[in-house]
N, CA, C and O of each residue as an XYZ file, in Angstrom:
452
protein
N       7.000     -2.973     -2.868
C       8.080     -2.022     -2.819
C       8.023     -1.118     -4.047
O       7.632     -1.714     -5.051
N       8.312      0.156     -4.215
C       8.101      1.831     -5.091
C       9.123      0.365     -6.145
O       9.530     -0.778     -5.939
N       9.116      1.467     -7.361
C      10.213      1.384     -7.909
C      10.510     -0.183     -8.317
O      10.222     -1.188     -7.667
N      11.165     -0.087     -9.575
C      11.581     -1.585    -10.513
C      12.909     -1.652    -10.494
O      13.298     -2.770    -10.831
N      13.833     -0.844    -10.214
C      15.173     -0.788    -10.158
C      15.713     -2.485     -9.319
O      15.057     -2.762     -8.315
N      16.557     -3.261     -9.631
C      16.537     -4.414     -8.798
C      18.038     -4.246     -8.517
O      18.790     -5.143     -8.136
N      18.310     -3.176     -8.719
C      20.205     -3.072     -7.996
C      20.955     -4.392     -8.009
O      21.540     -4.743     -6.985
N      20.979     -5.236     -9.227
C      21.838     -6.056     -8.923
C      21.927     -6.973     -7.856
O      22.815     -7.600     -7.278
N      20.703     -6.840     -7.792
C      20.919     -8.086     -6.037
C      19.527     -8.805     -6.248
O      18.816     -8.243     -7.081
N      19.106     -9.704     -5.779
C      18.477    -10.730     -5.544
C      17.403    -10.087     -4.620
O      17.785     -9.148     -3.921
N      16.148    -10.470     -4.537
C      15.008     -9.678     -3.709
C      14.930     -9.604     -2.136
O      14.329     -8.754     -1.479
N      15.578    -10.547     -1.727
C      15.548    -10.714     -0.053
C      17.235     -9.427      0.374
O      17.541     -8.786      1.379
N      17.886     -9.602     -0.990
C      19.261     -8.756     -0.234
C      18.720     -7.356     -0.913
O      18.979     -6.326     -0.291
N      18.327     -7.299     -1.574
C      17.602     -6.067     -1.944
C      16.731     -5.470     -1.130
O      16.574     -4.250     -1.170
N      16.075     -6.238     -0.312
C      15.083     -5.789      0.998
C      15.962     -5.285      1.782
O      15.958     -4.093      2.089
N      16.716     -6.028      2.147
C      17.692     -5.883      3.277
C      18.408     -4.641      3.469
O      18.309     -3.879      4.431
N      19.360     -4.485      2.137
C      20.165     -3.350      1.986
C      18.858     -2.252      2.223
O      19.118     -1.552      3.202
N      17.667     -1.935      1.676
C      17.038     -0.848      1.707
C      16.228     -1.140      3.301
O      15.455     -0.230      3.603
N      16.296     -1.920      3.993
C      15.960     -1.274      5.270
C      17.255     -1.309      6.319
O      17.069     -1.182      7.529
N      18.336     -1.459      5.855
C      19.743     -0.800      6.696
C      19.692      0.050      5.924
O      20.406     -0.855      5.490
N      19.604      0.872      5.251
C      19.947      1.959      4.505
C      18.695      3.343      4.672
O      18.925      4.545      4.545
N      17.577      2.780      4.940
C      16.291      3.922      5.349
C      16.761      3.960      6.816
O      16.968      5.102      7.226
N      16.951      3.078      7.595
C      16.657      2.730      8.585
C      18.510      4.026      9.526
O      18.640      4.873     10.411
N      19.283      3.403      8.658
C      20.722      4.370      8.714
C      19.788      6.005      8.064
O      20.121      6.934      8.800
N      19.454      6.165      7.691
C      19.148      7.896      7.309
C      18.015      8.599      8.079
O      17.937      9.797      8.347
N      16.939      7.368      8.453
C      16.249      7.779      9.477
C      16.933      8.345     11.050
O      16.453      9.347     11.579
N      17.707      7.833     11.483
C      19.132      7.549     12.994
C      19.933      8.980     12.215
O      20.100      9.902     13.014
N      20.360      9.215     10.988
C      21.563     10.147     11.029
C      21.209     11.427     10.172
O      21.840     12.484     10.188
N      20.137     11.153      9.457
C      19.631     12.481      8.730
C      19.988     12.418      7.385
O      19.157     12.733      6.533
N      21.478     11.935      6.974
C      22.117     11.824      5.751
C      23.182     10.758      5.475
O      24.144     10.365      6.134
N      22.813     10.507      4.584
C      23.854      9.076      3.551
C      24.461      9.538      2.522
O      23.864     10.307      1.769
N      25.552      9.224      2.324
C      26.028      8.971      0.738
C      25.975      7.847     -0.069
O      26.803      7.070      0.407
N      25.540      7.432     -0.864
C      24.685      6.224     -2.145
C      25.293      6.616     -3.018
O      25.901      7.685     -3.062
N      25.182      5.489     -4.153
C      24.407      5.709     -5.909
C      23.508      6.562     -6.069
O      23.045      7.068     -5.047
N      23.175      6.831     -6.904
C      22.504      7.681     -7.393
C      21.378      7.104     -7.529
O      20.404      7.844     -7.393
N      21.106      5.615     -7.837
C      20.026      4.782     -8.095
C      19.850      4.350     -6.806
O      18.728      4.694     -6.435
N      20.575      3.624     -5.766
C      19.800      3.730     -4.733
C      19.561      4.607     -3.882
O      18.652      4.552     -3.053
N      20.348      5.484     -4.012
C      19.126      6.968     -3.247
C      18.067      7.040     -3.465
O      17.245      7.271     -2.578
N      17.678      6.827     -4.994
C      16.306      7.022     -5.277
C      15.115      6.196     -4.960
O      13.923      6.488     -4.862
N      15.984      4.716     -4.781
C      14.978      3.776     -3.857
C      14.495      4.362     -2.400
O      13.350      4.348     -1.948
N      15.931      4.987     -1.665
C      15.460      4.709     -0.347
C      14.699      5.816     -0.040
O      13.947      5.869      0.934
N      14.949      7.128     -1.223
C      14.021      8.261     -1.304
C      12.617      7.690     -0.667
O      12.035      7.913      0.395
N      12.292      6.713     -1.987
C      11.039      6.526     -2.394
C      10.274      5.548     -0.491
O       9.340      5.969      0.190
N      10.853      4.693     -0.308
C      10.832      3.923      0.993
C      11.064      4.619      2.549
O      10.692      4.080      3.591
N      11.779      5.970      2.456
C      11.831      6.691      3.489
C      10.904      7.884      3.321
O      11.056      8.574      4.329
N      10.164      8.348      2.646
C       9.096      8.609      2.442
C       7.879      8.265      2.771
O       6.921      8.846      3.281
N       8.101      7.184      2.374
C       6.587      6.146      2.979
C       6.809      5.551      4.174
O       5.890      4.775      4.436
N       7.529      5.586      4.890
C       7.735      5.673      6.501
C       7.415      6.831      7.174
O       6.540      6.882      8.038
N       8.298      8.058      6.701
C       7.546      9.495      7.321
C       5.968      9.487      7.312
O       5.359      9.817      8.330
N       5.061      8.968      5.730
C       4.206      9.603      6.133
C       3.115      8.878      6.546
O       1.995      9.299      6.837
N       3.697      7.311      6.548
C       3.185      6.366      7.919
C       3.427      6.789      9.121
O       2.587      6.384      9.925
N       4.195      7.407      9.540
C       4.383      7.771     10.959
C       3.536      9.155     11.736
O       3.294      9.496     12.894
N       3.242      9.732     10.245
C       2.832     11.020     10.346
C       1.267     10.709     11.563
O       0.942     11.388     12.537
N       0.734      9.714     11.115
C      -0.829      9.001     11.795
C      -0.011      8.343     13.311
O       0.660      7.312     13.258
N      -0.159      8.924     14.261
C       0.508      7.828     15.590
C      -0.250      7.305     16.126
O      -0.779      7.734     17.152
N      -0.660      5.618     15.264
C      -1.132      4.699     15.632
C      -0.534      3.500     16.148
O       0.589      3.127     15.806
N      -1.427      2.757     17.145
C      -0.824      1.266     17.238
C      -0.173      0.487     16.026
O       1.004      0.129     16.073
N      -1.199      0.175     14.659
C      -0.873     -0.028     13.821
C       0.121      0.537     12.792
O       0.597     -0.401     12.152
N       0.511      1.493     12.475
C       1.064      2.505     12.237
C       2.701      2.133     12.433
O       3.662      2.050     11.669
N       2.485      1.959     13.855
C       3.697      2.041     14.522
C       4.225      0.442     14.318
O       5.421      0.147     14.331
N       3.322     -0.368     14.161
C       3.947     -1.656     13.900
C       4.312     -2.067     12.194
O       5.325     -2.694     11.882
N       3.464     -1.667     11.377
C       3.955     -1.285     10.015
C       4.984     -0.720     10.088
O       5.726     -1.460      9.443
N       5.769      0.376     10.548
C       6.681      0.924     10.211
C       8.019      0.156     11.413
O       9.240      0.296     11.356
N       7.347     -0.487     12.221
C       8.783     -1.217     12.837
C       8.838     -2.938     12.009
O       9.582     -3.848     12.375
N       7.909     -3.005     10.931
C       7.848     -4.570     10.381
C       9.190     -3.704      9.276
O       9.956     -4.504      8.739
N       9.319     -2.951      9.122
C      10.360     -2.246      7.670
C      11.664     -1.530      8.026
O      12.648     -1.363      7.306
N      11.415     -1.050      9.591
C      12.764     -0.421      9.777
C      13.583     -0.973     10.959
O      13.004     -0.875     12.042
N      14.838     -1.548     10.982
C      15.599     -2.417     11.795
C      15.628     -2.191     13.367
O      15.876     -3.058     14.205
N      15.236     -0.457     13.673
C      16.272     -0.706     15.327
C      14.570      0.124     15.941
O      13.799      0.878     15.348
N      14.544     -0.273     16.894
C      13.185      0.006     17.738
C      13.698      1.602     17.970
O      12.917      2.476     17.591
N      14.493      1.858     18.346
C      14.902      3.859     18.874
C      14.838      4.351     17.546
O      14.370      5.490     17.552
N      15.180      3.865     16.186
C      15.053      4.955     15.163
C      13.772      5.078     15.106
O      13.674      6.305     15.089
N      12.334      4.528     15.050
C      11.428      4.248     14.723
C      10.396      4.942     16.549
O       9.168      4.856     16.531
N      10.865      5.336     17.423
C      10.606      6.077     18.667
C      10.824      7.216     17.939
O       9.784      7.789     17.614
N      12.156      7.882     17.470
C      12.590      8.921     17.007
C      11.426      9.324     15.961
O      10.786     10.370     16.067
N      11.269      8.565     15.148
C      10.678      8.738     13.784
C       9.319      8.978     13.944
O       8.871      9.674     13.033
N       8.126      8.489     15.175
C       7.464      8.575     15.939
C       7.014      9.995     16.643
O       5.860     10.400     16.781
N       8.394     10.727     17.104
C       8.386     11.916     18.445
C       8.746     13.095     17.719
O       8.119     14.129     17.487
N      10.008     12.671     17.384
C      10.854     14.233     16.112
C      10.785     14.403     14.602
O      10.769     15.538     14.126
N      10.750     13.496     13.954
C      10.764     13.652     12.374
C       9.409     13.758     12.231
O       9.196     14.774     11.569
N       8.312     13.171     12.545
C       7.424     12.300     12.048
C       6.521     14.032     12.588
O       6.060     14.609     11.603
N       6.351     14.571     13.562
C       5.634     15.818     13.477
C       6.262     16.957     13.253
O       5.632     17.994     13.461
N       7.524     17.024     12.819
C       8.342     18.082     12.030
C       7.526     18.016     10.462
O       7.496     19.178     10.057
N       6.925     17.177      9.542
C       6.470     17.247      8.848
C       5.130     17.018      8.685
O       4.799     16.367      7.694
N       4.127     17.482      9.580
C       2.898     17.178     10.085
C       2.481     18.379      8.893
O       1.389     18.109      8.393
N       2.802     19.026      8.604
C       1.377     20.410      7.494
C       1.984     20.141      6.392
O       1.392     20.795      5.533
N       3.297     19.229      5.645
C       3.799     19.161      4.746
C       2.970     17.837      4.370
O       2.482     17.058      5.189
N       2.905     17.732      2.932
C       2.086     16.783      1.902
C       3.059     15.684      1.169
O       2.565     14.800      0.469
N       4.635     15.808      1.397
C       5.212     15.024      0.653
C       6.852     15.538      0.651
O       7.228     16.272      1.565
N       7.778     15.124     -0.394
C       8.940     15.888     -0.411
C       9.974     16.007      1.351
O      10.495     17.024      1.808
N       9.964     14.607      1.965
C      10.691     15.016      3.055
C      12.094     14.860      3.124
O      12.867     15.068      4.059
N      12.414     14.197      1.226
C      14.177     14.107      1.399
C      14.297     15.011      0.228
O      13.386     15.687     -0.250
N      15.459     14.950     -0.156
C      16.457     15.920     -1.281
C      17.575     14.663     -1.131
O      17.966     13.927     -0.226
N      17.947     14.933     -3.063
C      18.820     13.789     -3.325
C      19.423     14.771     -4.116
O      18.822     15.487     -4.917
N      21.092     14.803     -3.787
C      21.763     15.554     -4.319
C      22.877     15.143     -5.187
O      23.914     14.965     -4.548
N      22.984     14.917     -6.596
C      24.304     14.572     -6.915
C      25.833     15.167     -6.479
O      26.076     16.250     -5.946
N      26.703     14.193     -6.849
C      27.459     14.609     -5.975
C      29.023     14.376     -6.731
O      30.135     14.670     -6.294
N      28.657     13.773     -7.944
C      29.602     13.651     -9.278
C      29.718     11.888     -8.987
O      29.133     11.087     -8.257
N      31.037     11.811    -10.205
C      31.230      9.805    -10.176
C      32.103      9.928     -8.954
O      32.611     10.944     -8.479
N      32.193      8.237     -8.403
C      33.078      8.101     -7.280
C      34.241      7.503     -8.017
O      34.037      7.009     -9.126
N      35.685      7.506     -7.390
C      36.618      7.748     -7.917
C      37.224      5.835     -8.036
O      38.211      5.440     -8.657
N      36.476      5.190     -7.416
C      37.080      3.854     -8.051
C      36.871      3.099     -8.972
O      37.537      2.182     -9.453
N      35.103      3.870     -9.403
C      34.663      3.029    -10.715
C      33.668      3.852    -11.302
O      32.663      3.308    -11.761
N      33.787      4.981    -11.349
C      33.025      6.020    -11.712
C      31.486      5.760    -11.382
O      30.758      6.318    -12.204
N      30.849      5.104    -10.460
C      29.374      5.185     -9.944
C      29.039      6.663     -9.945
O      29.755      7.377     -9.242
N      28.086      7.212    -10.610
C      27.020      8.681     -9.997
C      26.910      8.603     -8.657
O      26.079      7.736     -8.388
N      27.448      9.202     -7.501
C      27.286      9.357     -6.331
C      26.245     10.273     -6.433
O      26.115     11.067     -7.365
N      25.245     10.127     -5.143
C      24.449     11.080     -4.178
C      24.475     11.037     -2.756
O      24.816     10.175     -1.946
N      23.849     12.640     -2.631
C      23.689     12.702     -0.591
C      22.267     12.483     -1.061
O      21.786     12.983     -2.077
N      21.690     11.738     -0.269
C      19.959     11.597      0.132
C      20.039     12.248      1.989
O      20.743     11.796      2.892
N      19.105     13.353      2.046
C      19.005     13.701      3.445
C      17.458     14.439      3.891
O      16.626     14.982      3.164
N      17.458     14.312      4.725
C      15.757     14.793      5.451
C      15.919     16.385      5.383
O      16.831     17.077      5.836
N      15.092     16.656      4.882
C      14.727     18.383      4.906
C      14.685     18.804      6.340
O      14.446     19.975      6.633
């Protein structure tokens, strides 16, 4: 997995949260996060796009061993995945978004170009 950040969680719930969380932005386009885990799932929804970018048998099973629901990963397959076919990288934008108001966390939007 990208990145050393361990968000406070333990490695199996740390997996977890970041494939409901790629797996939620892949299905809706955009999330609101931390600021620190945006930058994880940046880094992890990235490397799904440009696994998907190749539409292979294998391919396609790598990227359904990481992302939860079989239709996001069809989707990710048919519409996202050759929307960025001549592009080299850069398929999200992480936007701050100021602190959140119950404990001052750095909020961000993470969303697909």
């Amino acid at each position: 997995m990208p990145g050393t950040r361990k968000l406070g969680r333990t490695t199996a719930q740390r997996t977890a949260m970041l494939r409901a969380m790629v797996t939620f932005l892949l299905e809706n386009g955009k999330i609101e996060t931390t600021n620190t885990r945006a930058k994880e799932v940046q880094a992890m929804a990235e490397k799904m796009i440009t696994t998907a970018k190749t539409n292979t048998l294998h391919n396609r099973r790598l990227v359904l061993a990481f992302v939860t629901k079989e239709d996001v990963v069809t989707k990710l397959f048919s519409e996202i995945a050759p929307k960025y076919a001549e592009r080299k990288g850069g398929y999200t934008r992480v936007t701050k978004i100021g602190p959140r108001r119950g404990d001052g966390a750095e909020m961000a939007v993470i969303e697909l170009i």
